[in-house]
LUMKOL-71097 format. One record per residue (C-alpha): residue number from 1; x negated, y, z negated. Coordinates in steps of 0.05 Angstrom, whole numbers. Example, Ala and Ser with C-alpha at 12.3 -4.5 7.8 and 13.67 -1.06 7.14 Angstrom:
<rs>
+------+--------+--------+--------+
! resi !     px !     py !     pz !
+------+--------+--------+--------+
!    1 !   -246 !    -90 !   -156 !
!    2 !   -273 !    -21 !   -143 !
+------+--------+--------+--------+
</rs>
This chain:
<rs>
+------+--------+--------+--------+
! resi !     px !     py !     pz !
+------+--------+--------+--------+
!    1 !  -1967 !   1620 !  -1552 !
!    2 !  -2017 !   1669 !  -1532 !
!    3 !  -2093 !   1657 !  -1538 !
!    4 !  -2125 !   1714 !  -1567 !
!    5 !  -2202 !   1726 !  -1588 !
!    6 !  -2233 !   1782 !  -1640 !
!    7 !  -2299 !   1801 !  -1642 !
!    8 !  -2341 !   1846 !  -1684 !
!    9 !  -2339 !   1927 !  -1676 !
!   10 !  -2263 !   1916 !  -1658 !
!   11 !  -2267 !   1878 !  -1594 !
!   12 !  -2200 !   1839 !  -1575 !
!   13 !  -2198 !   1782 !  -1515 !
!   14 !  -2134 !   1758 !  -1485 !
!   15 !  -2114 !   1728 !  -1421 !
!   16 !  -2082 !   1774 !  -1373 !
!   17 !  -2058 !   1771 !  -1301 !
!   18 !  -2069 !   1824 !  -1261 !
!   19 !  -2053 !   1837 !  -1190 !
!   20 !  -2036 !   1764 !  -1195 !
!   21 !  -2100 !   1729 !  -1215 !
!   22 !  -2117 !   1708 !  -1288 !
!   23 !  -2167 !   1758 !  -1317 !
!   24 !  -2197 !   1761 !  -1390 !
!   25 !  -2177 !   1830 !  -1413 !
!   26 !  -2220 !   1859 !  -1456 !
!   27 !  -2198 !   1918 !  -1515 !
!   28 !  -2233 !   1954 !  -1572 !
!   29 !  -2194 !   1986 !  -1613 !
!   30 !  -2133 !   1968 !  -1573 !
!   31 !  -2165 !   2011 !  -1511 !
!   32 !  -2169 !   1974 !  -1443 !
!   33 !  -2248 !   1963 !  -1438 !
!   34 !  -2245 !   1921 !  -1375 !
!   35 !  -2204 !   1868 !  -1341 !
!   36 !  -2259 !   1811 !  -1321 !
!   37 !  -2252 !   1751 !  -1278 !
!   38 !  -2300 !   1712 !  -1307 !
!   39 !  -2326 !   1693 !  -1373 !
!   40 !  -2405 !   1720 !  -1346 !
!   41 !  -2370 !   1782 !  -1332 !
!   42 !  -2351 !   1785 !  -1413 !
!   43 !  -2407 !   1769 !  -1435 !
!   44 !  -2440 !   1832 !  -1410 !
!   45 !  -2398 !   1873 !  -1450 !
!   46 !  -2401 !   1835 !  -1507 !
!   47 !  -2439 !   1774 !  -1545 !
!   48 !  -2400 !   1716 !  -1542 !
!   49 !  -2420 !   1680 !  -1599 !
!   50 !  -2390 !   1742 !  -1634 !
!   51 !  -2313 !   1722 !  -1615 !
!   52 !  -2281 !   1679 !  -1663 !
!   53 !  -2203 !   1646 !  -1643 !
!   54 !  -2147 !   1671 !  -1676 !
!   55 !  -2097 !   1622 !  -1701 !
!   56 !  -2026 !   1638 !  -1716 !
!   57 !  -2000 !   1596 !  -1774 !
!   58 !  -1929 !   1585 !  -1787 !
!   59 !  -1901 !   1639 !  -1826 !
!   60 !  -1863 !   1589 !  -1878 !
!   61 !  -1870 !   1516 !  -1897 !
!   62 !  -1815 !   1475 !  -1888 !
!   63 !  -1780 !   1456 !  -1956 !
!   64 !  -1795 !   1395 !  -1979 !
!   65 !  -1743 !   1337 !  -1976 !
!   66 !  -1699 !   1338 !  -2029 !
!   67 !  -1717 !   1281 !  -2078 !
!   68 !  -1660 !   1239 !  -2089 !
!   69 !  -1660 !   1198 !  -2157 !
!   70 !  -1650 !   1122 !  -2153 !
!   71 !  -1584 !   1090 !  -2168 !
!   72 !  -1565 !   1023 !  -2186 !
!   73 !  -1506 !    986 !  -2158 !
!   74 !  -1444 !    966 !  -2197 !
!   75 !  -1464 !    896 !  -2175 !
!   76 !  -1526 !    888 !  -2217 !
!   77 !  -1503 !    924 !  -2283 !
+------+--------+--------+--------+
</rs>
């Protein structure tokens, strides 16, 4: 699964790789702001403390086991 970051104003951060080293792509408004290689290079675009995670949750619960009612054996009628 995919990390992914949002931020205020529209701001998006996900890891990337480009040109084959890991860089934290940075979007607003789903337009390439700037691919940086380090999180001090993000942080002068935008304020940190502003990104909150995103966290995928599953799209349905399981169903519950089916509850099976209690019997009691022919031996102890």
């Amino acid at each position: 699964m995919e990390r992914r970051w949002v931020g205020l104003d529209g701001y998006e951060v996900v890891g990337a790789v480009r040109a084959g080293r890991q860089v934290l792509r940075l979007r607003r408004h789903g337009r390439l702001v700037a691919d940086c290689s380090s999180v001090a290079e993000l942080a002068r675009h935008l304020d940190l403390a502003d990104l909150c995670e995103v966290v995928e949750l599953p799209a349905r619960r399981p169903e519950p086991e089916k509850i099976v009612e209690a019997r009691i054996s022919s031996r102890h009628r």
